[in-house]
C-alpha positions in Angstrom: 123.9 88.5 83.7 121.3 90.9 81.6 118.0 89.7 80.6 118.7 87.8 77.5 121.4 85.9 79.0 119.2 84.4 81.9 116.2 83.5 79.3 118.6 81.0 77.4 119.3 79.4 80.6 116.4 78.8 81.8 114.7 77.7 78.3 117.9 75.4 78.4 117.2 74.3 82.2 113.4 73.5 81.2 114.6 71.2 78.5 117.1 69.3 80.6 115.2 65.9 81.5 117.8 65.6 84.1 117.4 68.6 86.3 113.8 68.6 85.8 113.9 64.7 87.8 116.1 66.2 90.1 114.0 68.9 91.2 110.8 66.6 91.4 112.9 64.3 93.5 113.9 67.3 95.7 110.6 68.0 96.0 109.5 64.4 96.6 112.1 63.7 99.4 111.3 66.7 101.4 107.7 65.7 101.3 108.4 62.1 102.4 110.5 63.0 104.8 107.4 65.6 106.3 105.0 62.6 106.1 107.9 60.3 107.8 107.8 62.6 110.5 104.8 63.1 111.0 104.1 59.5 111.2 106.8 58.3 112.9 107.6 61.6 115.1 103.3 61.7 116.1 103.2 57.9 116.8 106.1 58.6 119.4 104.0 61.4 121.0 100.9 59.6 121.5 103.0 56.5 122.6 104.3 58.7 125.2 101.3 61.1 125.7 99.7 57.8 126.6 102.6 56.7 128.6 102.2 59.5 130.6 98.9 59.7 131.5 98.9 55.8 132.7 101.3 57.5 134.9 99.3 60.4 136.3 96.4 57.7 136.9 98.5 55.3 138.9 99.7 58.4 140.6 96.1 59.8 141.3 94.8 56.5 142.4 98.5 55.9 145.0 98.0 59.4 146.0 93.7 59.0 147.3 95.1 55.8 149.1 97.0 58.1 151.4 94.4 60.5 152.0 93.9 60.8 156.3 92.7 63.6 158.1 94.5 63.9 161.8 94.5 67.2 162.8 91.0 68.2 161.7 92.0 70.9 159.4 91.5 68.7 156.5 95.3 68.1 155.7 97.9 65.9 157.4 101.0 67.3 158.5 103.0 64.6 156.6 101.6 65.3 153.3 101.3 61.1 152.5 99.3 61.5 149.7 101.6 63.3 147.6 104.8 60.9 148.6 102.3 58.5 147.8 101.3 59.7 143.9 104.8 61.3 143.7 106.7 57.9 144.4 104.3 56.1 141.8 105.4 58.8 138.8 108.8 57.7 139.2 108.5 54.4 139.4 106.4 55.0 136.1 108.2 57.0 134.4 112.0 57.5 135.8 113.6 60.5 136.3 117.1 59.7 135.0 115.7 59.1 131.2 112.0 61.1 131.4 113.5 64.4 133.9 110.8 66.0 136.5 107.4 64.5 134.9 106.1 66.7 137.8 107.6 69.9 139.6 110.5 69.2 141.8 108.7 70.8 144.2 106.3 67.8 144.5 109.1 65.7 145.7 112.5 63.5 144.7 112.4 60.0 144.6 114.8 57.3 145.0 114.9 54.6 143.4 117.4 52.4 145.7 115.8 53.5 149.4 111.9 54.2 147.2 111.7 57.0 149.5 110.1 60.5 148.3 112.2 63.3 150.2 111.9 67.2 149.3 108.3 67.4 149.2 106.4 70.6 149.7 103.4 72.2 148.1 103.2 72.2 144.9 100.3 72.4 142.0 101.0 68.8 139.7 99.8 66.9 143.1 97.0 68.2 144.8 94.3 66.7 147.7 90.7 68.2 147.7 87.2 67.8 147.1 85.4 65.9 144.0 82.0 66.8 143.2 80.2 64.1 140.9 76.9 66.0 140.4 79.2 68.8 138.9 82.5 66.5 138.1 84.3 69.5 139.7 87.9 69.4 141.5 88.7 71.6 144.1 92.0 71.4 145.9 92.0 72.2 149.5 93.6 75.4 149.4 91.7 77.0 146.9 89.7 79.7 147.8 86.0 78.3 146.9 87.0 75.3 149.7 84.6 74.9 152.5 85.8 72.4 155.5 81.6 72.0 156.2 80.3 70.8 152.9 83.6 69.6 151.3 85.5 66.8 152.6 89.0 65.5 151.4 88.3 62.7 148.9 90.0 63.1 145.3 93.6 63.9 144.6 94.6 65.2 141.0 98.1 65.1 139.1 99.2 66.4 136.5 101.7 65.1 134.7 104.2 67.0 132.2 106.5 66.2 129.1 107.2 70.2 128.4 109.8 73.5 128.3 107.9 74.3 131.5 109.0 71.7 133.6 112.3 71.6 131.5 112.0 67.8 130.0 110.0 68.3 126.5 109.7 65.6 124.3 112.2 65.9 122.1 111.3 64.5 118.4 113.5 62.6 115.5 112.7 63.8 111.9 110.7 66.6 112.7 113.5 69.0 113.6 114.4 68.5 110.0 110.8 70.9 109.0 111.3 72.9 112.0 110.2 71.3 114.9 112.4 70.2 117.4 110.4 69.1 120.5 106.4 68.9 121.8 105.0 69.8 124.8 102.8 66.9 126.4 100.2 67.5 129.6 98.5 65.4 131.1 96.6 65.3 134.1 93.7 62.7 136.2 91.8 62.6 138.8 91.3 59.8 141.2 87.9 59.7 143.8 87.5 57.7 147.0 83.8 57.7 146.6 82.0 56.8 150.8 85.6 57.7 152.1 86.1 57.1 155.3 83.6 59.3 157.7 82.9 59.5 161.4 78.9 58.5 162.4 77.6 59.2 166.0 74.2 58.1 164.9 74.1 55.0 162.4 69.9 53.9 161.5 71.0 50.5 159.7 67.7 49.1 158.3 68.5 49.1 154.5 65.3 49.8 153.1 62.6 51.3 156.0 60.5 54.6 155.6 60.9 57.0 158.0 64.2 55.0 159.4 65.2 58.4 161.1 62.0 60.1 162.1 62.5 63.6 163.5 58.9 65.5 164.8 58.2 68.1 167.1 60.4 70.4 168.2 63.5 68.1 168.8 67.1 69.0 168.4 69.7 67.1 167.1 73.2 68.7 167.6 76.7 66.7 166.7 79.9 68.5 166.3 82.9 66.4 164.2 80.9 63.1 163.6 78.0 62.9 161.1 74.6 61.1 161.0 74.2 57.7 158.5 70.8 56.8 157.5 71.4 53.5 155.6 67.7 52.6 154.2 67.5 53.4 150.9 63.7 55.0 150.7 63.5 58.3 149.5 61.4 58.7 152.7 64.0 57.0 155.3 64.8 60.6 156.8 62.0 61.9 157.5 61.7 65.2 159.5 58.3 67.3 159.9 57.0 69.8 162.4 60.0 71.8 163.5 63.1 69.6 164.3 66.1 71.0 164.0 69.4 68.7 162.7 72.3 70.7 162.9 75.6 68.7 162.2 79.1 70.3 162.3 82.2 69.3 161.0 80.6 66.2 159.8 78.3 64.5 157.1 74.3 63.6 157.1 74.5 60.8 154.3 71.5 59.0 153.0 71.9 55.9 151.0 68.6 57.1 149.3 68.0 59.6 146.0 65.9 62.0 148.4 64.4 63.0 152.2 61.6 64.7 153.7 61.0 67.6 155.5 58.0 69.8 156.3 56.6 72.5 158.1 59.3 74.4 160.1 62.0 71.2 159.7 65.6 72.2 159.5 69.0 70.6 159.0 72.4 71.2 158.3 74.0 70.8 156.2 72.3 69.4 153.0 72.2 65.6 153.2 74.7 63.8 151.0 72.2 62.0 148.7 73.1 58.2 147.5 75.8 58.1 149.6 76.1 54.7 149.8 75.5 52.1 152.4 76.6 52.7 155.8 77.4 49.4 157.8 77.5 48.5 161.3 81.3 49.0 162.9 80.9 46.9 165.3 79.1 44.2 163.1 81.1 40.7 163.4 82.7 41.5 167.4 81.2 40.8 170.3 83.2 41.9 173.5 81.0 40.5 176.0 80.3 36.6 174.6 81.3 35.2 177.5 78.4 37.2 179.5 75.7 36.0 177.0 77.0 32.4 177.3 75.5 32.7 181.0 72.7 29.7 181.2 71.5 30.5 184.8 68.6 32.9 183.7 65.3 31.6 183.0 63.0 32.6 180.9 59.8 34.1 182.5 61.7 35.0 185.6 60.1 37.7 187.7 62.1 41.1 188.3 63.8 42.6 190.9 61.1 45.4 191.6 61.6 48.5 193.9 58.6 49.6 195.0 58.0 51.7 198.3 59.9 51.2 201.6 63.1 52.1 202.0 63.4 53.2 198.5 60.8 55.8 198.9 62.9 57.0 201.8 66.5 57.4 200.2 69.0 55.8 197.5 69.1 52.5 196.6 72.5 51.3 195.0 72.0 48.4 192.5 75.3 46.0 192.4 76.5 45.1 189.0 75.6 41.5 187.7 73.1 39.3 186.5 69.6 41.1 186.7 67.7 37.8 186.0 64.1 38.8 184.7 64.8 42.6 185.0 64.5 45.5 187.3 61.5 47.5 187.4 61.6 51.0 189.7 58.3 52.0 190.9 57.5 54.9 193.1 59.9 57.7 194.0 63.4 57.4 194.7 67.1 58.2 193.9 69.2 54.5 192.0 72.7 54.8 191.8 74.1 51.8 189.7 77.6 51.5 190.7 80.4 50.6 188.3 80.2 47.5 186.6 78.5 45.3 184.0 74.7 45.4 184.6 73.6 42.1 182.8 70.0 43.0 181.9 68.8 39.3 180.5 65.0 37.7 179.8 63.0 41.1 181.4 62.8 44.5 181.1 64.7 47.5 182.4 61.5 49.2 183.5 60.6 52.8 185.2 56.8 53.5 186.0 57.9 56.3 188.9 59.4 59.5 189.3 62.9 59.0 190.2 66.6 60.0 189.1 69.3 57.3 188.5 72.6 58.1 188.6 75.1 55.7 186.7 79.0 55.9 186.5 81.1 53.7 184.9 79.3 51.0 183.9 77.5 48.9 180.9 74.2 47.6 180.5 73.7 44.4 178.2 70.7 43.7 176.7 70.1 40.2 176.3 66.5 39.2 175.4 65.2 42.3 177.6 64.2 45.9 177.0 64.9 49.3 178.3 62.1 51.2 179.0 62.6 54.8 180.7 59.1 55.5 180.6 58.2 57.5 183.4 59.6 61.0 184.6 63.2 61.0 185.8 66.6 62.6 185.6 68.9 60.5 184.4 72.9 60.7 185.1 74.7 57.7 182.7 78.0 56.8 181.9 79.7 54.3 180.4 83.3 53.0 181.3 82.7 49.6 182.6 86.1 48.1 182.3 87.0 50.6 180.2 84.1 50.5 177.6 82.6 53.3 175.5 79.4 51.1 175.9 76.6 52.4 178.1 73.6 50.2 176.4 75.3 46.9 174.2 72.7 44.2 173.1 73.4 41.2 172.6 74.3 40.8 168.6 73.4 36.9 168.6 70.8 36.9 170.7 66.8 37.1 170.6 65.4 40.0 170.5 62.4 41.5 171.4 59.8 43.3 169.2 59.3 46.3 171.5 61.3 49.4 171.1 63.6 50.7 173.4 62.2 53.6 174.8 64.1 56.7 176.2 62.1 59.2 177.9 62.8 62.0 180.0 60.8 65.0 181.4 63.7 66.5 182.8 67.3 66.5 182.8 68.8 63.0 181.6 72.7 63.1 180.5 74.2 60.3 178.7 77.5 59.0 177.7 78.7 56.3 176.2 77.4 54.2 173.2 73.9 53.1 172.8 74.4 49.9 170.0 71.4 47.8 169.4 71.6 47.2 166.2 68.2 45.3 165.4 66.0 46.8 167.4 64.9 50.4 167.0 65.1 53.5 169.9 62.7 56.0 170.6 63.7 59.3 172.1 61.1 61.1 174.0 61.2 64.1 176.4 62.4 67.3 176.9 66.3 67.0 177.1 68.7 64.4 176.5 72.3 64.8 176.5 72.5 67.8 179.1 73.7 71.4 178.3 77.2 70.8 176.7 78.4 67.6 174.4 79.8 64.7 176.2 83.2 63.4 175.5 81.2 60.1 173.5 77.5 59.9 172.9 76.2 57.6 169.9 73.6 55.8 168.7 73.5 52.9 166.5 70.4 50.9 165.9 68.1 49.5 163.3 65.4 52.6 163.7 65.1 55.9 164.9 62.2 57.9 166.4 62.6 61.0 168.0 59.7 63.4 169.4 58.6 65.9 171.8 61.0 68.5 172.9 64.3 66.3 173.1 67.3 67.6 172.7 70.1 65.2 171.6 73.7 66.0 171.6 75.6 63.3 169.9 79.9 63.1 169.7 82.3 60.9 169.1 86.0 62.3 170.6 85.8 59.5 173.1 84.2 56.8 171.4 87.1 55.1 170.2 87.8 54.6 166.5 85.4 52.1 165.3 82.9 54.5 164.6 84.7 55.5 161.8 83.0 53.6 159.0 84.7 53.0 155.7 83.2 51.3 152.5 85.0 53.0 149.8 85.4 52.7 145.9 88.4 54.1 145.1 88.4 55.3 141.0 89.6 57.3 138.3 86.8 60.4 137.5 89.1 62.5 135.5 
């Protein structure tokens, strides 16, 4: 077709009414049908888009449920966290009609037994640390993680409609301008902020300065379980002179925006800060009722006292049972308590001498009395009294005395056991407190804390049972 030839076809083309419709309908139709899928094909991929990030949350927030810590590595060898978020995708968002919403790796569900099976490590379900002062996420094995200062609280999924994980959304009108199928990700984070942590020494008055006041040169060692100072004065832990708090494997939370040190004052690590309230674990129990129901007692009853004589001259061995108005220890001599309850009730556990007591398997109740180690002694304690980690228990429902209990020792004094008087507050003085190694259980729980001189505290929890663990958790979506 030359030149000529062409030119009358199109000058006839251009005046045809017809084709000239046609062509603007042509054009019309493929816009509309753009615009159609872009509204109908876009209002599919945010349903699902928000389909599957409901799913990731539910999965984040199942996952932080399972979260446990049994072989003090930070991970348990059964991996229940990520059954627990990966068993929540899938009953989201099926399988059978959505394909692996996360890597197959994570784990296969099914839907008739709802077991997860075939799980193993994988990067859309992941445990670790959340940091809210920095809202960072860092998973457990990554190489910034550090078991001292970072504790297993958060678990993140991510969640996947893509060619990646081989299930892409695949779209309706759109393949008609080219585009066949989108790529969705999605991921969340869920936090269990105050997650479950061990204490070994709990201050619980919720508002007191100096709650836990450390001075001189004492020494507060703990390895695995942490310390809990529940007031929440920027001043409730309060350390000056040249104390040393040195906690390992564990946590020193305040439930306060700041503490106090100065002069030569060290701890370790940095305090947790507005770490929420830490309650009492053994707050609504009381294993020995049926001691404190005893009516016998009088008030204003005069102790037992040991005083000279034969005590001067050898041991004296104190029977378990009611010590009606107290016991107070004069002089010099050697006590040996022998296994038992020691019912302390309306009096004072008193020292004025110089004497060592020696102490195993037993409990002391404090029932409207006060201990008071106030001379110089070695002291050899242990709890086990029908098998109880208690060494000192007061009496919950009781009165209580104003004084504080005082524990003093100018040499050697080795404690174990629990020390739980939870209104009245403890002063530790002396040179050494918890002997040369930790014992299998040593912890304190009371409303105050005072510690001075040269003592040197070493607290742990392996044999205290479980009920220091202390647990008031908000579990919540950060990410």
């Amino acid at each position: 077709m030359d030149f000529r030839t062409m030119n009358s076809f199109l000058m006839r083309f251009s005046r045809d009414e017809n084709a000239t419709i046609a062509t603007i309908i042509a054009l019309m139709l493929f816009a509309i049908l753009g615009f159609a899928a872009a509204a109908i094909d876009m209002s599919y991929a945010n349903s699902t888009r928000t389909e599957l990030q409901v799913t990731a949350s539910a999965a984040a927030l199942a996952g932080v449920q399972q979260i446990v810590d049994d072989n003090e590595d930070g991970i348990d060898d059964t991996h229940q966290y990520r059954r627990g978020a990966v068993e929540y995708v899938y009953r989201n968002m099926a399988a059978s009609k959505h394909g692996n919403v996360v890597q197959a790796a994570c784990g296969t569900y099914d839907p008739a037994s709802k077991t997860v099976s075939g799980d193993s490590e994988c990067s859309d379900v992941k445990v670790g640390y959340w940091a809210p002062a920095t809202r960072t996420f860092t998973p457990w094995d990554d190489p910034a993680w550090d078991p001292v200062t970072m504790a297993l609280d958060a678990v993140r999924v991510r969640a996947h409609r893509s060619r990646d994980n081989a299930n892409p959304l695949g779209l309706f009108l759109a393949p008609a301008v080219g585009l066949a199928e989108q790529d969705i990700n999605v991921s969340a984070i869920a936090w269990a902020q105050g997650l479950s942590h061990e204490y070994c020494m709990i201050a619980l008055d919720p508002s007191a300065p100096q709650s836990v006041h450390v001075e001189g040169e004492a020494n507060i060692t703990s390895d695995g379980c942490g310390i809990c100072v529940n007031s929440n004065d920027p001043g409730g832990l309060w350390l000056n002179g040249q104390p040393i708090i040195n906690v390992d494997t564990g946590e020193v939370t305040v439930n306060a925006s700041d503490y106090h040190t100065e002069g030569a004052a060290d701890i370790f690590p940095t305090p947790t800060l507005n770490g929420g309230a830490c309650s009492d674990p053994y707050a609504g129990t009381n294993p020995f009722d049926t001691y404190f129901d005893d009516t016998t007692c009088a008030e204003g009853t005069s102790p037992t006292l040991y005083d000279g004589g034969a005590f001067s001259l050898g041991d004296v061995h104190v029977s378990p049972g009611l010590h009606c108005g107290g016991l107070t220890f004069k002089s010099e001599g050697h006590v040996v308590f022998e296994p038992g309850i020691h019912h302390i009730k309306n009096g004072t556990l008193l020292e004025e001498g110089n004497h060592t007591y020696f102490a195993g398997g037993v409990t002391f109740l404090i029932d409207n009395a006060t201990v008071n180690f106030g001379g110089s002694q070695s002291n050899d304690l242990s709890a086990g009294a029908d098998g109880s980690p208690f060494l000192f228990y007061e009496n919950p429902d009781g009165p209580h005395p104003t004084e504080d209990h005082i524990f003093r020792g100018d040499a050697d004094a080795d404690y174990e056991g629990i020390i739980y008087t939870p209104d009245r507050n403890v002063e530790f003085v002396g040179e050494t407190l918890g002997g040369d190694t930790p014992p299998d259980c040593f912890a304190v729980i009371a409303n105050k804390f005072h510690f001075t001189g040269t003592t040197d505290i070493m607290l742990n929890s392996d044999g205290c049972g479980g009920e220091l663990e202390i647990s008031s958790v908000t579990v919540r979506l950060v990410d």
